[in-house]
DRENDO-1510 file (C-alpha; in Angstrom, 1 decimal, always signed):
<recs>
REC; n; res; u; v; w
REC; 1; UNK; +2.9; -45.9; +1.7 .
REC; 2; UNK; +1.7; -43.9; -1.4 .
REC; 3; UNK; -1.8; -44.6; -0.6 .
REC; 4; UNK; -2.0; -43.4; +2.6 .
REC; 5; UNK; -0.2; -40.0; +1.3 .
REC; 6; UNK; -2.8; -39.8; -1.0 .
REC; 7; UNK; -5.6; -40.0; +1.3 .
REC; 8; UNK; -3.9; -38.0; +3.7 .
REC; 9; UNK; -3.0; -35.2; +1.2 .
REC; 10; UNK; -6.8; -35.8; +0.4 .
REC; 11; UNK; -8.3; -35.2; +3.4 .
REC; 12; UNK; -6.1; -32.0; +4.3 .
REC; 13; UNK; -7.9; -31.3; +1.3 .
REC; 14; UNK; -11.2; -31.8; +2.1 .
REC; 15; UNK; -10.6; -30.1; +5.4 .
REC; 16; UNK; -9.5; -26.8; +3.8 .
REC; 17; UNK; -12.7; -27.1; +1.8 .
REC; 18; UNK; -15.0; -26.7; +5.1 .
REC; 19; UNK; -13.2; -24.3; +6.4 .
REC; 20; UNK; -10.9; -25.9; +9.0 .
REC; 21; UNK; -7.9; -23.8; +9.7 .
REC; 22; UNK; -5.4; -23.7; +12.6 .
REC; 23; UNK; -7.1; -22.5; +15.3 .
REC; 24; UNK; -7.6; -19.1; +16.7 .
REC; 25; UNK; -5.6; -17.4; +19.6 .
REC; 26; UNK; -5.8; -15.0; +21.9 .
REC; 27; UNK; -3.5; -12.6; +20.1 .
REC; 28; UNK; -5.5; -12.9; +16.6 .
REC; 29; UNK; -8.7; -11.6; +18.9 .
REC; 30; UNK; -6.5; -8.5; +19.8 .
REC; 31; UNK; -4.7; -8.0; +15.9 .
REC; 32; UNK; -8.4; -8.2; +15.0 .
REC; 33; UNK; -10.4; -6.1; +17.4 .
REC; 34; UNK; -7.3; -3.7; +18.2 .
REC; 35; UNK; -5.2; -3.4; +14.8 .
REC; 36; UNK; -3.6; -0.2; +15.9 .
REC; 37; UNK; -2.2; -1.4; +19.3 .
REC; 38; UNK; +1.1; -1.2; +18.8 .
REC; 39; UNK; +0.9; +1.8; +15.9 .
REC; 40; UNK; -1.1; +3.3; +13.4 .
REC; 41; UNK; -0.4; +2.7; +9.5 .
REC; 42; UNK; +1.6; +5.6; +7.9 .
REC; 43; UNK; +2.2; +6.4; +4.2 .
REC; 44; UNK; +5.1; +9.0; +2.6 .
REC; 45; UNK; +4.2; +12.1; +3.0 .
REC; 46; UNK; +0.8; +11.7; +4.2 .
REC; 47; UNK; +0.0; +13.8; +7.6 .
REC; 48; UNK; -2.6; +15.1; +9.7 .
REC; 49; UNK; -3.7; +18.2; +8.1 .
REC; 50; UNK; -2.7; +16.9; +4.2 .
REC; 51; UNK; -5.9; +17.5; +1.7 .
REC; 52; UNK; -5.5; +15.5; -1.3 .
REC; 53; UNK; -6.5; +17.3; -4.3 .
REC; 54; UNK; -6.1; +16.8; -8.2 .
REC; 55; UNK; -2.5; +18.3; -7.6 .
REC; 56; UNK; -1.0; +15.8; -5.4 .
REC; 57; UNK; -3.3; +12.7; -5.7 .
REC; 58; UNK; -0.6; +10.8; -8.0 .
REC; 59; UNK; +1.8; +10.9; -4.9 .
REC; 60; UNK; -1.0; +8.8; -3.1 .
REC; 61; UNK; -2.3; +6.3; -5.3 .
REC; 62; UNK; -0.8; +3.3; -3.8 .
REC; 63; UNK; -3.4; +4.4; -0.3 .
REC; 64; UNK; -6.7; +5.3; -2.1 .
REC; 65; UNK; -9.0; +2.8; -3.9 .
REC; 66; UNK; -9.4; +3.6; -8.1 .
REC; 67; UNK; -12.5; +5.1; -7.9 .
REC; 68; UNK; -11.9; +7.4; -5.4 .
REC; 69; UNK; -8.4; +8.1; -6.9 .
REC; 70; UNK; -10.3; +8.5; -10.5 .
REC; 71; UNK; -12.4; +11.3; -9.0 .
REC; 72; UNK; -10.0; +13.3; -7.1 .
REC; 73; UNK; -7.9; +13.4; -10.2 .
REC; 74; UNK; -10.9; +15.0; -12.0 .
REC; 75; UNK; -11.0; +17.7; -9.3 .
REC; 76; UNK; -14.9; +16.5; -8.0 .
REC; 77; UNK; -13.3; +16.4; -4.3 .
REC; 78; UNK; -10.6; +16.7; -2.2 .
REC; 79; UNK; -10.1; +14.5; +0.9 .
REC; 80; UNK; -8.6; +16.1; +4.3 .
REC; 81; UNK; -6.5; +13.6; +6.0 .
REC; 82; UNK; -6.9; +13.0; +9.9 .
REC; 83; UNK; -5.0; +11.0; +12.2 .
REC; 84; UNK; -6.0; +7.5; +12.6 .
REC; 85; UNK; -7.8; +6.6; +15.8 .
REC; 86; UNK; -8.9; +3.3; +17.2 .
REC; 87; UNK; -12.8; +2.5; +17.0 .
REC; 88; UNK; -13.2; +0.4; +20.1 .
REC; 89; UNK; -15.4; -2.5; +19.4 .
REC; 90; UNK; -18.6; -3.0; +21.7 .
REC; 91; UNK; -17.3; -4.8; +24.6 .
REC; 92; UNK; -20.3; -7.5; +24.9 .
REC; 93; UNK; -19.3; -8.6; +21.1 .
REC; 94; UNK; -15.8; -9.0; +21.8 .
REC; 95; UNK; -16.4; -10.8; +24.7 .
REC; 96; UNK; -18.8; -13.5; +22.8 .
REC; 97; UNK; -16.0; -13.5; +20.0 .
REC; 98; UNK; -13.5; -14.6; +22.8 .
REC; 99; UNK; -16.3; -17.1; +24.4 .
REC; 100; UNK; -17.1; -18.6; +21.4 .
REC; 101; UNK; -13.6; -19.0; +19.7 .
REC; 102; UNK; -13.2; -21.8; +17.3 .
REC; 103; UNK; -16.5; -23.0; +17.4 .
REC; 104; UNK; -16.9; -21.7; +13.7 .
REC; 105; UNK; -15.9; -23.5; +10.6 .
REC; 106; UNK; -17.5; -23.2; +7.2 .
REC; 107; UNK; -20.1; -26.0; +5.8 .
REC; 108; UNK; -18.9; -27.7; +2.4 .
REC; 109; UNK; -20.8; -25.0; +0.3 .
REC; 110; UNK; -20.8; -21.4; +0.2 .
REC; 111; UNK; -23.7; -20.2; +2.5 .
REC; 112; UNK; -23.3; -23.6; +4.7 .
REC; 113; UNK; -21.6; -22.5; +8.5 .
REC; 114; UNK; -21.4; -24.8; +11.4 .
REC; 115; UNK; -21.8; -23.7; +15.1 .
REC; 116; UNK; -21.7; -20.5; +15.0 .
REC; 117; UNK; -22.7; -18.9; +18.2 .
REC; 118; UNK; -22.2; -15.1; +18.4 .
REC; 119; UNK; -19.3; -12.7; +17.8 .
REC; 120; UNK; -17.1; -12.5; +15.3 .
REC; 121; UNK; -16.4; -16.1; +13.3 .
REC; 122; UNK; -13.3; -15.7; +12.1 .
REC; 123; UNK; -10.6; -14.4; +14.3 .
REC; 124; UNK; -7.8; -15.1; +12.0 .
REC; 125; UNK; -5.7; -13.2; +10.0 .
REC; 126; UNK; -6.9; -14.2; +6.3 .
REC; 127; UNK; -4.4; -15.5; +4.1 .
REC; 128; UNK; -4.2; -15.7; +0.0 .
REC; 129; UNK; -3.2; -19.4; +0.3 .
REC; 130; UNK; -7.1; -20.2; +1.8 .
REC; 131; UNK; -9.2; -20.2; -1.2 .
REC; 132; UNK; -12.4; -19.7; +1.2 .
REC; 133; UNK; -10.5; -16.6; +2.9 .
REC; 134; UNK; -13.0; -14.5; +1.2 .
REC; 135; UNK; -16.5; -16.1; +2.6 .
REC; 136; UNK; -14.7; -16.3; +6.0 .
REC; 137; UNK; -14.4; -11.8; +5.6 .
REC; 138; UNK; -18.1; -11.5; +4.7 .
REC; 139; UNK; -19.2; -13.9; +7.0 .
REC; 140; UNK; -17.6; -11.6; +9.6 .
REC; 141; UNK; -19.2; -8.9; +7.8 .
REC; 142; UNK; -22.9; -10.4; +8.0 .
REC; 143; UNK; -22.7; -11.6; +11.8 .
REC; 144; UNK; -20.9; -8.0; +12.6 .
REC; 145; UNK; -21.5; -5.0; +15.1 .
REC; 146; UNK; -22.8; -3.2; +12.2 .
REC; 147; UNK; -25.8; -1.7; +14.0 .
REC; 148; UNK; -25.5; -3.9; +16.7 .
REC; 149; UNK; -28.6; -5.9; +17.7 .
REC; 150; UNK; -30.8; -3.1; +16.3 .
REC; 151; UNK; -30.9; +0.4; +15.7 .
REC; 152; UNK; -33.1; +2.9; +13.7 .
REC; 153; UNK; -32.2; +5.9; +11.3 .
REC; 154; UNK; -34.5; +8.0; +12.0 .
REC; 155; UNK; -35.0; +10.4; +10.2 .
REC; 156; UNK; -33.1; +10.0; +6.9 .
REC; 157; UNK; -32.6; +12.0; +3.9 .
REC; 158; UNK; -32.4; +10.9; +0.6 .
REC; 159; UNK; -31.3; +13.6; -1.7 .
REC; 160; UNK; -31.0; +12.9; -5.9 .
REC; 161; UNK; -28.6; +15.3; -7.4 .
REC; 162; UNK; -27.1; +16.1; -11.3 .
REC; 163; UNK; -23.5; +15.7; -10.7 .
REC; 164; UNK; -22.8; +17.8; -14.2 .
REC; 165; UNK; -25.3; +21.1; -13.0 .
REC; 166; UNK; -25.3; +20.0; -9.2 .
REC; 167; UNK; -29.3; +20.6; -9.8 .
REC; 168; UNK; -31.3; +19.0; -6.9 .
REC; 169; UNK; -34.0; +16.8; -8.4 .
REC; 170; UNK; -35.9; +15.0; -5.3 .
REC; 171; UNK; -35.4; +14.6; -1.6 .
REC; 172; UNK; -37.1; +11.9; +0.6 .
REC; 173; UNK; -37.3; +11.4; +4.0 .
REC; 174; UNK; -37.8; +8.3; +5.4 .
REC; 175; UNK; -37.0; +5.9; +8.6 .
REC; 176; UNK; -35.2; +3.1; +8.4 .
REC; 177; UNK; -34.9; +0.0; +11.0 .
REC; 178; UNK; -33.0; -2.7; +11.9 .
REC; 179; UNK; -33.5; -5.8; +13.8 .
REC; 180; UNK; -30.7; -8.9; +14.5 .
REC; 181; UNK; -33.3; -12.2; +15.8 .
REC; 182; UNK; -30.5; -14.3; +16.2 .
REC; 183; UNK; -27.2; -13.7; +17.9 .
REC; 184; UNK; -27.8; -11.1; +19.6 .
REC; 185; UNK; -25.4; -10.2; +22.7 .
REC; 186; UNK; -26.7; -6.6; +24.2 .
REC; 187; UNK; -30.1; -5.9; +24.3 .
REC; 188; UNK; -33.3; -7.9; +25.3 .
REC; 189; UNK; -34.4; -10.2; +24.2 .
REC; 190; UNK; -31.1; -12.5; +24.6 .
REC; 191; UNK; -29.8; -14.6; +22.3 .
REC; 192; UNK; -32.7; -14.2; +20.1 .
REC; 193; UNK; -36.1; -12.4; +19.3 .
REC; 194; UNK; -38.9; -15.7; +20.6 .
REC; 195; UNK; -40.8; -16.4; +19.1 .
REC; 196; UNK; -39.5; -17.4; +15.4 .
REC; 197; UNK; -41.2; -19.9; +13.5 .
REC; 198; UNK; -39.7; -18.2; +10.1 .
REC; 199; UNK; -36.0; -18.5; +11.4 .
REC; 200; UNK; -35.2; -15.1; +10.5 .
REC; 201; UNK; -31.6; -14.0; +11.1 .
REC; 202; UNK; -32.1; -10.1; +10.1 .
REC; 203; UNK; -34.8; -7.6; +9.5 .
REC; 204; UNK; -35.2; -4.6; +7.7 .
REC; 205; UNK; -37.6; -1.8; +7.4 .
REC; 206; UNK; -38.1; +0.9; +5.9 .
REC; 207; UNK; -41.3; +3.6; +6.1 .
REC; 208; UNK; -41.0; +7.0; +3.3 .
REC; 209; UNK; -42.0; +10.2; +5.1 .
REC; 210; UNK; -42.3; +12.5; +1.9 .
REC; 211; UNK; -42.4; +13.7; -0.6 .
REC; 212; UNK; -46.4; +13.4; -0.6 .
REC; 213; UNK; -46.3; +11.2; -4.0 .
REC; 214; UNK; -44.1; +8.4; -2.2 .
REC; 215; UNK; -45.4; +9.2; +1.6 .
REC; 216; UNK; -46.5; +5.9; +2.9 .
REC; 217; UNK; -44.5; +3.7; +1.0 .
REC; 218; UNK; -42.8; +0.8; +3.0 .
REC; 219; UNK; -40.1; -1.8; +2.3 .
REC; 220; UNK; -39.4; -4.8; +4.5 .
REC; 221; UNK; -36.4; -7.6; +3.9 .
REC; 222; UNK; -36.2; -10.7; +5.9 .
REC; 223; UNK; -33.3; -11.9; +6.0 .
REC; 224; UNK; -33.3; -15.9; +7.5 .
REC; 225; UNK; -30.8; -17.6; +9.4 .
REC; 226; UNK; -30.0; -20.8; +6.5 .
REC; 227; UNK; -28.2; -18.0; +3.8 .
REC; 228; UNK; -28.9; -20.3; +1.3 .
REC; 229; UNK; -32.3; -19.1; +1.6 .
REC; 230; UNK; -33.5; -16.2; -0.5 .
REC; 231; UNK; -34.5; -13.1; +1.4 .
REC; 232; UNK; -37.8; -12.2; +1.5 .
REC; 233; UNK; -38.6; -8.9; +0.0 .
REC; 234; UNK; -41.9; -7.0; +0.3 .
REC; 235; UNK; -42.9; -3.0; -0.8 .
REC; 236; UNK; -46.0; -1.5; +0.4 .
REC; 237; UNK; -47.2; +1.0; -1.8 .
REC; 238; UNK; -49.5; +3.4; +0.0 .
REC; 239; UNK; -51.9; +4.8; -2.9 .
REC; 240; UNK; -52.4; +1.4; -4.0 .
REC; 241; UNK; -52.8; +0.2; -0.7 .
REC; 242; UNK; -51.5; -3.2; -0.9 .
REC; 243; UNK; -48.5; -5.5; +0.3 .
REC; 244; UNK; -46.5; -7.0; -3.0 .
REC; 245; UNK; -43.9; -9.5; -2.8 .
REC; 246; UNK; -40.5; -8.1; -4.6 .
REC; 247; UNK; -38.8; -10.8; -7.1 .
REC; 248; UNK; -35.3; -12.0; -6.2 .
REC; 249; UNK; -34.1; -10.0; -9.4 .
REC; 250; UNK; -35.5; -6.6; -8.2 .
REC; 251; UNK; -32.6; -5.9; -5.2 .
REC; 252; UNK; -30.5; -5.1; -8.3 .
REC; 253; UNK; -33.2; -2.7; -9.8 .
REC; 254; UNK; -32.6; +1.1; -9.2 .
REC; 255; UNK; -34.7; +1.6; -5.8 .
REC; 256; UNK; -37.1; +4.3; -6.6 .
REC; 257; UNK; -35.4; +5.8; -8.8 .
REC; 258; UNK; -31.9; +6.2; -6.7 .
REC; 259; UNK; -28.7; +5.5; -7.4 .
REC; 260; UNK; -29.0; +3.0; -5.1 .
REC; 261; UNK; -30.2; -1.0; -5.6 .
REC; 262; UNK; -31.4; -2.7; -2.8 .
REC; 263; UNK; -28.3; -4.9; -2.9 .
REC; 264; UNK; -26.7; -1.9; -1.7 .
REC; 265; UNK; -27.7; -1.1; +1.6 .
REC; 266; UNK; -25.1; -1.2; +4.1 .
REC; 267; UNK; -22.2; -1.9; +1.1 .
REC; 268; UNK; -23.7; -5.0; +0.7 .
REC; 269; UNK; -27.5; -6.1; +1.5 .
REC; 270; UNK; -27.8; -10.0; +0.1 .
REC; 271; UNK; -27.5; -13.1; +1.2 .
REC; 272; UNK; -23.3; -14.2; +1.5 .
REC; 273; UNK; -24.2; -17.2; -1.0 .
REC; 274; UNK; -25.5; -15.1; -4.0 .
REC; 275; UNK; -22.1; -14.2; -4.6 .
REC; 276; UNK; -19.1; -15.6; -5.4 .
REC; 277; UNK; -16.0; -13.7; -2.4 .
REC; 278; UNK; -12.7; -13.7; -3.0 .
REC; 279; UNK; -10.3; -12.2; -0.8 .
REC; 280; UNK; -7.4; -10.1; -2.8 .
REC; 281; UNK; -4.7; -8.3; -0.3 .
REC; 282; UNK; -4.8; -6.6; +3.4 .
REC; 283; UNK; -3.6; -3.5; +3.0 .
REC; 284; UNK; -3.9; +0.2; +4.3 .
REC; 285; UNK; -6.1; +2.8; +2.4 .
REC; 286; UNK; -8.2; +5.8; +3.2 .
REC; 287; UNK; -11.5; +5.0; +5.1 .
REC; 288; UNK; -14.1; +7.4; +5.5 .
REC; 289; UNK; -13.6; +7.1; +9.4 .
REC; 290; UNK; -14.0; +10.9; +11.7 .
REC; 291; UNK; -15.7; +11.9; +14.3 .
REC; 292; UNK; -19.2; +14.1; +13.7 .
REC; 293; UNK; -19.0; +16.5; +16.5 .
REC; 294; UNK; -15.8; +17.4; +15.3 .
REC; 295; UNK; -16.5; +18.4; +11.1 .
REC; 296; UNK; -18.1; +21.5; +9.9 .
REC; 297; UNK; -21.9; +20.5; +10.0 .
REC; 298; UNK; -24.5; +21.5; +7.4 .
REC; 299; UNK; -26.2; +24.7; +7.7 .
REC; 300; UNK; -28.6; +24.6; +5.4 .
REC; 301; UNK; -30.5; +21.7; +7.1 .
REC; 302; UNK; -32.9; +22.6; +10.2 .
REC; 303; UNK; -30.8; +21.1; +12.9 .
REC; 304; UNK; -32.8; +18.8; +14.6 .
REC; 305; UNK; -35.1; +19.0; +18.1 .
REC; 306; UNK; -32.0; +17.5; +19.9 .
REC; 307; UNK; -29.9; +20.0; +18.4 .
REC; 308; UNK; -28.2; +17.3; +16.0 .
REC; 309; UNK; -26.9; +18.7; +13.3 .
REC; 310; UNK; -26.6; +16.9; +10.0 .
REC; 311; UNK; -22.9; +16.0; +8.2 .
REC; 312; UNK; -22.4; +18.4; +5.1 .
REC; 313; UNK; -21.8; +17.8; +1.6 .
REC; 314; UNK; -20.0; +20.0; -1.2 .
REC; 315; UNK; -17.8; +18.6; -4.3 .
REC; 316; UNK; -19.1; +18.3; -7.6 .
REC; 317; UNK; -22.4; +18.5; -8.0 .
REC; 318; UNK; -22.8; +18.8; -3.8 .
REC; 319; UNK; -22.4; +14.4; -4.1 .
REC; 320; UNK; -19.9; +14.2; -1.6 .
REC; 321; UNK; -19.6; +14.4; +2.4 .
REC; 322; UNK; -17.4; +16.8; +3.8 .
REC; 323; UNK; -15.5; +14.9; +6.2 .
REC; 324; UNK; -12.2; +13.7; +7.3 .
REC; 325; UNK; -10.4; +10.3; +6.2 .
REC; 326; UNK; -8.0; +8.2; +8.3 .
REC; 327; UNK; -5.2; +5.9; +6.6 .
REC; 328; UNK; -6.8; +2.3; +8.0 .
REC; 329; UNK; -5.5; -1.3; +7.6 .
REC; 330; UNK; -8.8; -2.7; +5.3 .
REC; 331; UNK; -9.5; -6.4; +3.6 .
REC; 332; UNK; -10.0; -5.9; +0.0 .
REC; 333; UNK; -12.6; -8.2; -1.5 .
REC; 334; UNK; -13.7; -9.1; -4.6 .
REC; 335; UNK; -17.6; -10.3; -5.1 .
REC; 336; UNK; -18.8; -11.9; -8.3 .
REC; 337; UNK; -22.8; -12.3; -8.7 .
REC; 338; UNK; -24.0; -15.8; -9.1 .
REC; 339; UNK; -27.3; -15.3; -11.2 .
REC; 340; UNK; -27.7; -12.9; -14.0 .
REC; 341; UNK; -26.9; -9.0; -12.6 .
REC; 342; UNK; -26.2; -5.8; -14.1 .
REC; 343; UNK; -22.8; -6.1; -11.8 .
REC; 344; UNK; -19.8; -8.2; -13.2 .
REC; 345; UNK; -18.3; -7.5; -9.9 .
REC; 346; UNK; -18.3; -5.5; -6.1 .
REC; 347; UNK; -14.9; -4.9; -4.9 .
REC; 348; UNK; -15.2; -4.2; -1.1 .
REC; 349; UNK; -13.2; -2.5; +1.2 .
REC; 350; UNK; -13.7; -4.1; +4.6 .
REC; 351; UNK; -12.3; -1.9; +7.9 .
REC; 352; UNK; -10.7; -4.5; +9.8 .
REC; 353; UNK; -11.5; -3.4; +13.2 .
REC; 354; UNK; -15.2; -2.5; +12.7 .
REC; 355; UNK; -15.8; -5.0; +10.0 .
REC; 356; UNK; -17.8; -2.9; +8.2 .
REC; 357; UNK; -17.9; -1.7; +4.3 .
REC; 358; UNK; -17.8; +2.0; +4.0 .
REC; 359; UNK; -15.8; +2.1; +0.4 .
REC; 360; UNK; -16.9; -0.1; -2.4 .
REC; 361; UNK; -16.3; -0.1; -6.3 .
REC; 362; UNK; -19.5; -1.7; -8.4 .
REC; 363; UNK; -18.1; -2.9; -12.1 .
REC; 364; UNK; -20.7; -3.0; -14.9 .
REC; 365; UNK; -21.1; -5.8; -17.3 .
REC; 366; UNK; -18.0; -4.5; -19.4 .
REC; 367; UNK; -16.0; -4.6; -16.4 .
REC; 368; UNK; -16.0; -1.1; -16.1 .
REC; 369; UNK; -16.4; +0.9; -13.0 .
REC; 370; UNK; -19.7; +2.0; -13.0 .
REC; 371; UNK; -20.5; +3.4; -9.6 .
REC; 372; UNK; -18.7; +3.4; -6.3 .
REC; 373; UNK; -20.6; +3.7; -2.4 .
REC; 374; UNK; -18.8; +5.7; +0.4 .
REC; 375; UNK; -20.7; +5.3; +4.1 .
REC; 376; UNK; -19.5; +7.4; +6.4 .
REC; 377; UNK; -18.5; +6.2; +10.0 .
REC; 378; UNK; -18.6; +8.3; +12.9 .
REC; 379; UNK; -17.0; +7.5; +16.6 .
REC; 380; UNK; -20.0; +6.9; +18.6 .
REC; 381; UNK; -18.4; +9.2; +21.7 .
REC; 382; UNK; -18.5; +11.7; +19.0 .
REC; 383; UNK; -22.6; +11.7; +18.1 .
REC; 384; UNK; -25.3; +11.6; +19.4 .
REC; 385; UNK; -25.4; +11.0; +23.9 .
REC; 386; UNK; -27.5; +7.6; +23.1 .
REC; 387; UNK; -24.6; +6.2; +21.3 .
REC; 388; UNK; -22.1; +6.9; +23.6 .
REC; 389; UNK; -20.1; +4.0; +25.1 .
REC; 390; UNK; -21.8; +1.4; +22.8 .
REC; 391; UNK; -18.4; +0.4; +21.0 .
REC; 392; UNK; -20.9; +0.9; +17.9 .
REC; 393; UNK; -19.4; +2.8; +14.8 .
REC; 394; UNK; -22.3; +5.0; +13.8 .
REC; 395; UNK; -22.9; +5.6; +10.2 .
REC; 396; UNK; -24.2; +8.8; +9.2 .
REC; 397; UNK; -23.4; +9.7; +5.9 .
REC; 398; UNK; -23.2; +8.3; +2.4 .
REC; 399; UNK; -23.0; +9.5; -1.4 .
REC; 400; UNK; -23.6; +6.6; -4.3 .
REC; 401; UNK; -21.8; +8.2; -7.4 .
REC; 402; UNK; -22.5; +7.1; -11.3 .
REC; 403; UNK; -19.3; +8.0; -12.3 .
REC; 404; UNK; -20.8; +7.0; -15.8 .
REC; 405; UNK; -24.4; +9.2; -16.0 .
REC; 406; UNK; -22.8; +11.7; -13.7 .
REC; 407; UNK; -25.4; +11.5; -11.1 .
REC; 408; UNK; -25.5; +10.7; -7.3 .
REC; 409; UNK; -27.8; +10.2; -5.0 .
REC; 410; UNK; -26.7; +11.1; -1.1 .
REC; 411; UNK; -27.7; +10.4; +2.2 .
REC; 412; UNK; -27.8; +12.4; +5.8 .
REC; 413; UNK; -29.3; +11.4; +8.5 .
REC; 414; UNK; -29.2; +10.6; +12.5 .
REC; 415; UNK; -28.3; +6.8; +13.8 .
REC; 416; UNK; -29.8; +5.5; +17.2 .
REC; 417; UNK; -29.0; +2.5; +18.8 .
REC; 418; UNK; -32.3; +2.2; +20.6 .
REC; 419; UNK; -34.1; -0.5; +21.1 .
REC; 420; UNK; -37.3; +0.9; +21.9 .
REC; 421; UNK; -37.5; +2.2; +18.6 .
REC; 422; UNK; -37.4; -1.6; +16.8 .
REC; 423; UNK; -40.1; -3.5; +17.9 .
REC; 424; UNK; -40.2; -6.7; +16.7 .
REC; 425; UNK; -43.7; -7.0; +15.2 .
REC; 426; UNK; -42.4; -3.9; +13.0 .
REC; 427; UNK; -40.6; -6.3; +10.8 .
REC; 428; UNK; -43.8; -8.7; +9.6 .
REC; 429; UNK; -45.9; -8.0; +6.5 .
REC; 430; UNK; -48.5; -7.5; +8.9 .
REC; 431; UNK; -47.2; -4.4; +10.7 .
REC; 432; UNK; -46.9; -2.8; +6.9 .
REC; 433; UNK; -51.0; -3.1; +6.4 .
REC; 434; UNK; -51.3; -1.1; +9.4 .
REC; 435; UNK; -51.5; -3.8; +12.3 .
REC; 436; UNK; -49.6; -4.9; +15.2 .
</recs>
């Protein structure tokens, strides 16, 4: 009898180590794709209308994430509340989440899945007493709307400020792309980009505009479907004329001279098996969440041909958007690097419903906070007419803040979710050299 509890109690085990858990319902689909159902989160004190300043911010702590809380409290911004609001997910994912229920369980290492199909993975609710809860989030994350099957940012402002004399030292304009291969539940060509002999999951591209110095400057990522796979990297530099291949060590190098890595992008641009995930709490905290057509726009941007009008940015130093935050139910998670890394660690806040990172925390090697990310997430009814309907949170904002050289680099610019605009052969080396 005590040997078969053993191998019993072993092999429940070994079946938590893959990822098996009790499966999936109906109702964890709606908690997960409609979190405010049945209400909205609310805090003491916090309303609709309420700015959180340097005066009050104490009174808030227990909703606002330490690095945000550490730079209200030294008067660089205030945040003006707004009522939360439900971002509706894109009806064709949340349909292929519901189709393909259950069919998802983690391999036995991290960066190993098993029949994943499309939609979300993980429908569950994740729970402390999984030590794999954490991978389960960010593999949520990586196979999310984010973008959807592609979309391009076009154009896009970099701008590279002094936080300390708010002194505006560069500006680039660029384009940015994005392609899903695999997975992809919208837009032709469905379920995948044919054909594919790399087995890419994800590409990225990216073309600089200006200034003149940097104009022709390209970036590519390919991203493959096994994440155990390191990404392939590649920068065109245009005076030089010539495609190089980027080391696995430079997505943590300061991407031309930003406050941004490469790791960065999107809260988190890597494969899922480079770090270590750890899932912390649930709780509800202050997401950078509003809808565009509704703030005070930037007037001293040339509104563009379509009359969109760039979000604003004030605050110390002119690093931070001017925008509204809504109190939202988020996963915090904590990512350790597995290879050497000027990081120690990423702690992530994940919106539940959109399952996207628009608040993040980056510790140095000291354990310090170093610098923290806010993207800013606009309600597609509320931008631009091609992203109405499309159940696609649009970002369209962010500020990266070294909180410890007191400088920020910021970005504005105008999200499409247009195909048209992401050809495939746009994300091959070839395409950077000038061909098709």
């Amino acid at each position: 009898m005590k040997t078969k509890f053993s191998a019993l109690f072993v092999a429940l085990l070994t079946a938590g180590a893959v990822g098996m858990a009790t499966a999936a319902t109906e109702a964890d689909l709606e908690k997960s794709f409609f979190p405010y159902k049945n209400g909205v989160p609310t805090f003491a004190g916090l309303t609709e209308g309420t700015v959180i300043s340097a005066k009050n911010v104490d009174q808030f702590k227990d909703v606002i994430d330490p690095a945000l809380f550490d730079m209200i409290k030294r008067g660089w911004l205030e945040v003006p509340v707004s009522k939360t609001t439900s971002f509706d997910m894109n009806k064709a994912y949340v349909e292929a989440s519901r189709a393909n229920m259950n069919k998802t369980k983690l391999g036995a290492k991290p960066g190993e899945i098993e029949g994943f199909v499309a939609g979300r993975p993980f429908l569950e609710e994740p729970s402390a007493a999984d030590p794999r809860a954490g991978e389960k989030i960010m593999w949520n994350y990586k196979y999310g709307v984010n973008w959807g099957d592609n979309a391009a940012i076009y154009p896009f402002y970099w701008k590279y400020r002094n936080m300390t004399t708010g002194q505006l030292e560069k500006t680039l304009k660029l384009n940015l792309h994005f392609l899903n291969f695999t997975h992809r539940i919208e837009h032709e060509p469905k379920p995948e980009v044919t054909p594919n002999p790399s087995k890419l999951f994800r590409g990225i591209y990216m073309n600089i505009l200006e200034p003149q110095d940097l104009k022709g400057t390209q970036l590519l990522i390919q991203r493959y479907e096994d994440d155990t796979k390191a990404d392939d990297a590649y920068l065109y530099l245009g005076f030089q004329r010539r495609v190089r291949r980027l080391a696995t060590g430079q997505v943590t190098d300061s991407f031309l001279g930003a406050d941004l890595m490469i790791q960065d992008f999107e809260g988190y641009n890597d494969r899922l098996s480079a770090y270590k995930w750890k899932y912390l709490e649930t709780r509800n905290v202050l997401m950078p969440f509003y809808y565009h057509n509704q703030l005070k726009l930037a007037e001293d941007m040339p509104a563009e041909k379509d009359g969109y009008k760039f979000v604003d940015f004030g605050g110390q130093g002119k690093c931070f958007q001017n925008i509204t935050w809504q109190l939202r139910k988020v996963f915090v998670v904590e990512g350790s690097p597995v290879d050497p890394s000027p990081i120690s660690k990423r702690l992530i806040y994940i919106d539940t419903q959109a399952n996207t990172i628009n608040r993040s925390v980056i510790y140095d090697k000291k354990g310090e906070i170093w610098k923290t990310f806010t993207i800013g997430k606009s309600h597609p009814d509320s931008h631009l007419p091609i992203n109405k309907g499309s159940g696609i949170p649009i970002d369209d904002s962010f500020s990266m803040v070294d909180l410890q050289a007191k400088h920020c680099t910021t970005g504005q610019f105008k999200g499409q979710i247009d195909p048209k605009l992401n050809p495939p052969r746009m994300f091959q080396v070839q395409y950077m050299r000038g061909g098709d």
